[in-house]
Structures are given as structure tokens and as C-alpha cells.
MIZAFI-626316 format. One record per residue: z, x, y of N, C-alpha, C in turn. Coordinates in pm, whole numbers, plus 50000, padded with zeros to 5 digits. Atoms other than C-alpha are relative to their C-alpha. Example, Ala and Ser with C-alpha at 12.3 -4.5 7.8 and 13.67 -1.06 7.14 Angstrom:
500005008949881507805123049550500005009050120 499944991849881507145136749894500734992350109 
***
This chain:
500005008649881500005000050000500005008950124 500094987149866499035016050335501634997650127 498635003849947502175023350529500574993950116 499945009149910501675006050819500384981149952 499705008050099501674974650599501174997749950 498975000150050504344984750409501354999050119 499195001849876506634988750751500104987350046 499825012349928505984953550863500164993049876 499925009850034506484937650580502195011049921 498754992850021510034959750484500604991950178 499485004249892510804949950866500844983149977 500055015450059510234912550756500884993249906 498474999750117512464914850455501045000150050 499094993849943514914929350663500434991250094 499835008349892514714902250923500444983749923 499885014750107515054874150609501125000449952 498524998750070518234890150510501094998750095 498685000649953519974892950777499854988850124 499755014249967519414856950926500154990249913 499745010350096520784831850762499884988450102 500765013149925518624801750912499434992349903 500555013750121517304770450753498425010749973 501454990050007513414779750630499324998450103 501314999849883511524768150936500525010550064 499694990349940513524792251122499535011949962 500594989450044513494817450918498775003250006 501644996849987509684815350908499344998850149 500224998549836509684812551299500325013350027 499544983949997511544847551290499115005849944 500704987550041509334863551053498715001350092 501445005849950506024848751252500585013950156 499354987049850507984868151568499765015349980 499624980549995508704900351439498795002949950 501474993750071505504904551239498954998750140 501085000249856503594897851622501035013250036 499754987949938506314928951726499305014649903 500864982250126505064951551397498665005150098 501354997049971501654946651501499595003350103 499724995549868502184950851870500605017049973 499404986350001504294985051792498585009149926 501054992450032501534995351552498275000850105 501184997249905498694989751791499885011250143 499574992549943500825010052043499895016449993 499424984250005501145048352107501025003049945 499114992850078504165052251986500054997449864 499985003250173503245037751618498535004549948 501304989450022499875057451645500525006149869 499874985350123500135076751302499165012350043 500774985849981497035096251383500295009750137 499664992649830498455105251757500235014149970 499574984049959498215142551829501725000649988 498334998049971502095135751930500925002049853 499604998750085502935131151563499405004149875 500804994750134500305149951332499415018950088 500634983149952500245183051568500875010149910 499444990750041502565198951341499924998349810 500565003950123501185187751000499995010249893 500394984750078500135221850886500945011849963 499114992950029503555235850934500974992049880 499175009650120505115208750761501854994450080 498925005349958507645202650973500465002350154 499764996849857508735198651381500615009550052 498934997249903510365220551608500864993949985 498425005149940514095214851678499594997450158 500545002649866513005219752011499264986350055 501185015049975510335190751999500944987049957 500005010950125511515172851719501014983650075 499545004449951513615147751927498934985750038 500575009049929510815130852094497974997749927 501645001850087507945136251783500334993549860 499875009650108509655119651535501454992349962 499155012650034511675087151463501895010649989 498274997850011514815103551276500675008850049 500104993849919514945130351492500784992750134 499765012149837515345105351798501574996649971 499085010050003518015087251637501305010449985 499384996850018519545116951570500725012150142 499574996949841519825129651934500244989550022 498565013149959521755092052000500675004449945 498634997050087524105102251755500114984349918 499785008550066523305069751574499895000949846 499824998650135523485086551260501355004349944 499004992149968527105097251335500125011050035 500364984749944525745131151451500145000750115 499844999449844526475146551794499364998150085 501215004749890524835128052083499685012650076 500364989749937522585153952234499855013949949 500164983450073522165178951973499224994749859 501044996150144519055184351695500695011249893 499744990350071520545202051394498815004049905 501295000550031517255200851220498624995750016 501145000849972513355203251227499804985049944 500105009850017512195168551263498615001449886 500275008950073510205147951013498324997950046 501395003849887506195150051061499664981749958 500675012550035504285114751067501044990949977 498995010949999507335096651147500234991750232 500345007049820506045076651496501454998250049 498845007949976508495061651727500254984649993 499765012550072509685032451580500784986150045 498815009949932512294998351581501285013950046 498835001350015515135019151477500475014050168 499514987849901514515044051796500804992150114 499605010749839515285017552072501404991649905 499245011250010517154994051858501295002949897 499034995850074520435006651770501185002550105 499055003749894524145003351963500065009450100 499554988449918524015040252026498745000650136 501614998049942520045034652208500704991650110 499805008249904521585010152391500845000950098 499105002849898524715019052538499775015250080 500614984949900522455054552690499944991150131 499745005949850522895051153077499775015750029 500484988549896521995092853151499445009749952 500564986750081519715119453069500085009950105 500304982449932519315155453173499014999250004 501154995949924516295166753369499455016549939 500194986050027514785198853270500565009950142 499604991449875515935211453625501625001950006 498324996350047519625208853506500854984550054 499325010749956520135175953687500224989449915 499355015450093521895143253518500114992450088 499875014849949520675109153635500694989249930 499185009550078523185083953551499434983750039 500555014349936522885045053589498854996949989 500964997050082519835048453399499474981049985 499755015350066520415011353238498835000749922 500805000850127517175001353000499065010450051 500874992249964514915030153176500375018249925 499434982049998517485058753027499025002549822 500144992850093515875057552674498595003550027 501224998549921512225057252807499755018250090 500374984749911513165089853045500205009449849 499794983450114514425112552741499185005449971 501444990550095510875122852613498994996650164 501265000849927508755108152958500885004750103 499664996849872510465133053192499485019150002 500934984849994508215167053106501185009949974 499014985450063509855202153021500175007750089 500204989349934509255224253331500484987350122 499995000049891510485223853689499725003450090 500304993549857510365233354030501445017049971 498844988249991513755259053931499065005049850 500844989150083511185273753589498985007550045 501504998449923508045276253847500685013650098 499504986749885510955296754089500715011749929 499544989150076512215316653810499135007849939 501004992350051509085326853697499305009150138 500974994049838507555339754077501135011350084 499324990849932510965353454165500545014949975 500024984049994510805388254335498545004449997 501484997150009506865386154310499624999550108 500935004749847504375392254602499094985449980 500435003750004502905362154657498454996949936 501255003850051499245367654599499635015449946 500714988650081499825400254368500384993849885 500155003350171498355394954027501245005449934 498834995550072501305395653786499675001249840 499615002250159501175405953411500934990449902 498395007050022504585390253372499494984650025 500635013649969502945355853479499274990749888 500445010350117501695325753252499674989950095 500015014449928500525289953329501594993949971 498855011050024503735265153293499674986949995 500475016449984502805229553177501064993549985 498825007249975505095203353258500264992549845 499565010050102504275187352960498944987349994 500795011650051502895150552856500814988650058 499005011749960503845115752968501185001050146 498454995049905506195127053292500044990050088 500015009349894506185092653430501634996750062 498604997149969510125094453456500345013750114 500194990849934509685130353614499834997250123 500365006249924507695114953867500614992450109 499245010549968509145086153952501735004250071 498985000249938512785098654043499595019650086 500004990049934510955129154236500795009250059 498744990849911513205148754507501244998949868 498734995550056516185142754273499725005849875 500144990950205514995160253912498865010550047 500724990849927512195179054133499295006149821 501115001750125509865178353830498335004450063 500804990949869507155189654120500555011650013 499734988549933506725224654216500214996050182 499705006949848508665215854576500015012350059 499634985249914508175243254817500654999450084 498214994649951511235259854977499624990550121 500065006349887511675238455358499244992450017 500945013649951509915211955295501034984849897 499025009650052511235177455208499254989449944 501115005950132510115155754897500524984050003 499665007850004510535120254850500624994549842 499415003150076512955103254637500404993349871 500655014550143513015079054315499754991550101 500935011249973510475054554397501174989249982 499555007950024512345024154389499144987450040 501235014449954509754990654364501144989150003 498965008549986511274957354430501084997449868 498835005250123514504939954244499504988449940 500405006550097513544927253928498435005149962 500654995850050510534951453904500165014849985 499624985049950512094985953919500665008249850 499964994850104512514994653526498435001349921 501335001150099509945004953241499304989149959 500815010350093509984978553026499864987650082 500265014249897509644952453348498135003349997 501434999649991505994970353412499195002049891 500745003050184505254975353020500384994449946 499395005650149505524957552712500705011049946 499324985550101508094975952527499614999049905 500694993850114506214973852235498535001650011 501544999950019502584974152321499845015350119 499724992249907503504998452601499074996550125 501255000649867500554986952852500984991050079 499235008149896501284975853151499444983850056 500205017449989501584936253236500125000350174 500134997549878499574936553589499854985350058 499825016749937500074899753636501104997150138 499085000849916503224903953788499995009550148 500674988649930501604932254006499214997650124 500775005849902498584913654113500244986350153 499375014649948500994881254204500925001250129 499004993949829502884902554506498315005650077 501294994549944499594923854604498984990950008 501415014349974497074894154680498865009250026 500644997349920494094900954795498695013349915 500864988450116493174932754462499754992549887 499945006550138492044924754131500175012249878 499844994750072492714958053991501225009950093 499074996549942495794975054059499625014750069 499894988149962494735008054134499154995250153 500055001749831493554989954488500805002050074 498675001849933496924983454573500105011450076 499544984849874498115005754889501054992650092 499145006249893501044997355133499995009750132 500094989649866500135028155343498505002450045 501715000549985496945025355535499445015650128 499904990349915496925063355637498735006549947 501354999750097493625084255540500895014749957 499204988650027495795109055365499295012849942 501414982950066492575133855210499175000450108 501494995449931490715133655543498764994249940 502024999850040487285120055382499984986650109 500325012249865487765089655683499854985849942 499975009950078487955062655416501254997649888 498645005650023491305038555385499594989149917 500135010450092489525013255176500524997749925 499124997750161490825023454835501684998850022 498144996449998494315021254697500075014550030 499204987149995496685046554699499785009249932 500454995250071495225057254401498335012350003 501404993949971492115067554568500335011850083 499394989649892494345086854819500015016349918 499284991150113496005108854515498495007349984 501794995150050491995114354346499885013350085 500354991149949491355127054664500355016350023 499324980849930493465156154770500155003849854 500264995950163493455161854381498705010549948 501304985050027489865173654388499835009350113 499784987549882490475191854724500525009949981 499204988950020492955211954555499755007449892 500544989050122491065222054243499125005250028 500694991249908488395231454481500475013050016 498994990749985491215252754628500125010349922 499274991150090493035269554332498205003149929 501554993750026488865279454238500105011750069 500304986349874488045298654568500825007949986 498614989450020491675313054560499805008949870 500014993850124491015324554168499415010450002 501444987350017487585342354223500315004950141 500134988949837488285355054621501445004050015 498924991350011491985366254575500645005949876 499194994350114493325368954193499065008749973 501324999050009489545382154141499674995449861 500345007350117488925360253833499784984550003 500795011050004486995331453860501104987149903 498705009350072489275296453713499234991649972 500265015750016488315264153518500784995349930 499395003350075490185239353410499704988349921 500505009450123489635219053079501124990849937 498965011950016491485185953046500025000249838 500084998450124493025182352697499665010049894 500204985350056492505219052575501085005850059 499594988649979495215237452579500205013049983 499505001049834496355259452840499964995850088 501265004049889493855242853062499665006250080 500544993149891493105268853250499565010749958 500744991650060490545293753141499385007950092 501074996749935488715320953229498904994750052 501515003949970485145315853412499255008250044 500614989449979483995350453429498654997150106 501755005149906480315336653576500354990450119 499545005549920482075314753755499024984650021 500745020249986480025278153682500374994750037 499915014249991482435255553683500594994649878 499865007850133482445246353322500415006449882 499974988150152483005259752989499714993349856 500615004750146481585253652632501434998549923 498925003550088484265239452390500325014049938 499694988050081484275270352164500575010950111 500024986349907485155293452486501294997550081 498945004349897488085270552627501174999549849 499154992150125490445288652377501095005749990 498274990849955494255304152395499425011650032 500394986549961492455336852383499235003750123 500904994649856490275331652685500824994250120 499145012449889493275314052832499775009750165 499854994049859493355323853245501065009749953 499154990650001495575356953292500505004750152 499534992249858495305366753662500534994250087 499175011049953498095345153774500365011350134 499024994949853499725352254125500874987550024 498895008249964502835333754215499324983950123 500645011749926500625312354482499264994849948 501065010550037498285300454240500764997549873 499175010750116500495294153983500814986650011 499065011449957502495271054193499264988949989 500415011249991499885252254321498854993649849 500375001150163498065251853905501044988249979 498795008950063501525236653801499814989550068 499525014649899501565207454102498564992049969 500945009750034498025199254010499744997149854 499555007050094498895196253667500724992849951 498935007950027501965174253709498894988050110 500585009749891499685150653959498644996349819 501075004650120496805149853592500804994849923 498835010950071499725141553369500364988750081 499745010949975500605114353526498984989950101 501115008749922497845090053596500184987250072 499535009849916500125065553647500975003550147 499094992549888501745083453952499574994550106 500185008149915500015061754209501104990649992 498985008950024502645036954092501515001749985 498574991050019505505060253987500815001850123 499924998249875505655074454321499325008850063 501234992949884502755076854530500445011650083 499714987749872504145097754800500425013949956 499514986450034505815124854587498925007849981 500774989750053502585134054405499225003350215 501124998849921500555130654752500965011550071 499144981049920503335160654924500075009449923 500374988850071503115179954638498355003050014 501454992150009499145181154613499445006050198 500334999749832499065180655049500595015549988 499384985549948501925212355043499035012449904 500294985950100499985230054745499165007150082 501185000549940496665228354961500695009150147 499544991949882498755240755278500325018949928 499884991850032500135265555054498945012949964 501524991950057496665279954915499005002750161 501044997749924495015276655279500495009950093 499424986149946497225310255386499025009749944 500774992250073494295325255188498294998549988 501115003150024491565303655144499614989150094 500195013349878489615277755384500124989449964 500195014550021490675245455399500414992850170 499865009449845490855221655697500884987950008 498475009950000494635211655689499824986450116 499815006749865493825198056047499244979149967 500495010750024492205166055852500774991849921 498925010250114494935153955592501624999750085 498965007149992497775136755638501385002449865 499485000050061501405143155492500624988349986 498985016749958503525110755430501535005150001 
***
């Protein structure tokens, strides 16, 4: 029996035993939960084939490190709902074990209210958003980005240097910006704070299904009149990339200074690190050599071994800020303004070197 199958109908069993209801009921319950199976399995997190839970296949078994947020018993076993110590992996998780019921739905899942930040900070008062941040709040900070640059000249090539990816999913990251500083924030400048959208839309599972995970833009479109796709939506009618066009959402804002700044971290690659840069979405490092300097690169060539090398502390920063602005696509929504001062300061930051025409964008 294929195990997707077998999961919803073990769920089902499970849901027959432990209600004791007349039969219509009972068969109203199973009719329920078998629409949540199939909802969870249609989802990302019940993906079997997902990269997230078949990238470690070949070893046979997760990271400790990972294993928390790549597989089920793993999860449950950072709650401590196995009687194990909340906040501690004693073993390599479990491959091809998605995230499941028993990750969310258990006393210890429930009564979480604070996670740690990779920047050392603990947001409390969390309420149904705290189990959601544990895995969607990325690995790298603004204090790994300053521990890696510090004591470096700015724009001398460093051996000692690497890319830093934040990671996958950092819509939590995002979202409570300035305070977990999940952005590379540069020193004297000032970042904006957790987004907070109105009361009664200001958690996860208000803007997703918690089991299908997409987002339900009904409730979205029914405040914003006037769009029919959310990424119109804008409450700030500033032209924040200079191109002289406020039409678009906010979303169009972000785009913009997005490709202004991979423009940027280009020119900067080949006219100061002297090594030409491209970067290749979904290949990692993403950032590769481009010796010839195209533009592009052939699959076989965007490779760990041809990964980029001639990092300098100023283009690594602004690398990292325009890779925490690609992870998160939903960051128009998260919080617009954080990504748009991170990709505005990177662009200030890079045009101490290279031309750009600050005198046209807008910070918020």
C-alpha cells in the first residue's frame, strides 16, 4: 500500500478510536480528517519527494543540525513531546519522514510561545506563529555576516571569505525584521520592525491554511478593494526604485531595486573583486564564477567547484541582503519595508565603488 494511503487511512482509524460518537458522527469525523490527510499531503510539508526531505537520502540519515526541521520525529523531539529535552536533538533525524499531524498537534506544540533567532535573540508571545517560526526563520544573520567581515578592508578580496545563505523559507526572519535582524543591517542605519498587519490578521495560519499552506487571499482582497491579485496591493505610493512608475504593488517596488542591485553586486564583482559574478537560482551556492562575464551559466558549470571565491566584505554583504530579499517571495507581505532598506542600503553601500544613481530611489 503506498504510504501516503496508508497515513490517511491509520489517521482515520485513529480518529474512530478515539471518538466515541454515534455512526453518523463518526463518519462525519472521518469525512473531515480524510479532507485534512489530503490537504497535508497535497502540501509542502507532506511532499515526500521535496528536496527538504529526500536531500539526505544517500547518507541515510539527517544532520542533528538539520534534523529538527527535515523530519517529523526529529521535530517532536525538539518540543520535548517525546519526554526529551525541549530544545535539544540527541540524534540524526529520520530521512522521508515529512512534516506531519503529530508535529503541530501535540500539548508540548502547543503550549510553544518563543523561539531563538539565529542572531541570539528570543521572541516571546509567539502564540500560534511560534511553531511556524522554528524552521521559517533562516540560519544566518546580520551578527554571522559581521563576524565573518570583521577586521577586513572593505573591498580587499579575502581568502578567509565565503557566501553565507540565510537559508530557505525565512518568512518569520522577515517579518519580525529590526528585532532578529535576519537582514544584513548596516551599522547607523535604522531597520524596521515586526510587520504587524491588522487584528485578527497578524498570525500564519490566519494568511495560510495550516494544512494546505497557501495563502487564503479572500480575506486580503476584501480590505484592499480595488486589486484582484494581491501582489497589487501597496499602502505606500512612493516610487521607491526610481524607474517613475507607482502603479504596481509593493511588490513591484521590492522586483525593482532587486534587479538594480544584482546589476550592482555584477559591476562591483568584475571592476573591483576582479572576477566577473552570476547568480543561479536553486543551484547551490548561487553565486558562481563568470570568467567571460555573460551573464549566464550552463547547468554543468554552476557547480560547488566553480562556486564564486573573490569575496570582499562589501560584496558579500550586499550578496547576503539580496539573497534574503529571493528567499522570501513572500516579503512584500512579511514586511515590505524591511526588505526595501535592506536592498536600498545594499545599493548605497555598493555605490562607494560602483555607479549607481542613489539620487533617484527612495528609502522608507
Amino acid at each position: 500500500m503506498p504510504l501516503p494511503r496508508m497515513l490517511s487511512r491509520l489517521c482515520a482509524i485513529l480518529a474512530l478510536a478515539l471518538t466515541p460518537a454515534p455512526a453518523a458522527l463518526a463518519e462525519e469525523n472521518l469525512t473531515g480528517l480524510t479532507e485534512l490527510v489530503e490537504k497535508w499531503l497535497a502540501s509542502p510539508h507532506g511532499d515526500y519527494h521535496s528536496l527538504s526531505f529526500t536531500y539526505w537520502n544517500e547518507e541515510g540519515e539527517i544532520p542533528v543540525a538539520c534534523a529538527h526541521c527535515h523530519s517529523e520525529p526529529s521535530f517532536v523531539e525538539w518540543l520535548g513531546a517525546d519526554g526529551s529535552t525541549p530544545g535539544m536533538i540527541e540524534h540524526p533525524g529520520v530521512i522521508n519522514s515529512p512534516i506531519g499531524c503529530a508535529s503541530c498537534h501535540t500539548s508540548a506544540a502547543h503550549a510553544l510561545d518563543a523561539v531563538a533567532f539565529p542572531s541570539g535573540v528570543t521572541v516571546e508571545g509567539l502564540g500560534w506563529n511560534a511553531l511556524c517560526t522554528v524552521c521559517h526563520q533562516g540560519r544566518q544573520s546580520t551578527e554571522q555576516v559581521m563576524r565573518a567581515v570583521e577586521g577586513k578592508d572593505l573591498d580587499a578580496v579575502s581568502s578567509e571569505l565565503s557566501f553565507l545563505n540565510i537559508h530557505y523559507g525565512i518568512a518569520a526572519a522577515v517579518m519580525h525584521g529590526s528585532e532578529v535582524r535576519g537582514g544584513f543591517q548596516y551599522p547607523g542605519r535604522d531597520y524596521a520592525g515586526r510587520f504587524r498587519h491588522v487584528p485578527g490578521a497578524d498570525t500564519c495560519v490566519v494568511c495560510h491554511d495550516a494544512h494546505t499552506t497557501q495563502v487564503e487571499v479572500d480575506g486580503c482582497l476584501s480590505c484592499h478593494r480595488g486589486v484582484d491579485d494581491i501582489r497589487a496591493i501597496r499602502t505606500r505610493h512612493v516610487d521607491f526604485d526610481g524607474d517613475g512608475d507607482i502603479s504596481g504593488g509593493i511588490h513591484a517596488e521590492i522586483l525593482g531595486l532587486q534587479g538594480q542591485l544584482y546589476d550592482a553586486i555584477r559591476a562591483y564583482a568584475a571592476d573591483v573583486a576582479g572576477m566577473p559574478i552570476v547568480y543561479v537560482d536553486g543551484r547551490f551556492p548561487y553565486y558562481f564564477a563568470d570568467p567571460e562575464g555573460r551573464g549566464g551559466l550552463a547547468r554543468e558549470d554552476a557547480i560547488f567547484a566553480n562556486r564564486y571565491q573573490n569575496w570582499t566584505p562589501r560584496l558579500l554583504q550586499a550578496a547576503y541582503n539580496y539573497q534574503v530579499a529571493k528567499k522570501d517571495p513572500g516579503g512584500y507581505v512579511h514586511n515590505p519595508a524591511y526588505l526595501l532598506q535592506l536592498l536600498h542600503d545594499s545599493l548605497e553601500s555598493l555605490s562607494a565603488r560602483v555607479e549607481i544613481d542613489m539620487g533617484r530611489l527612495r528609502r522608507p
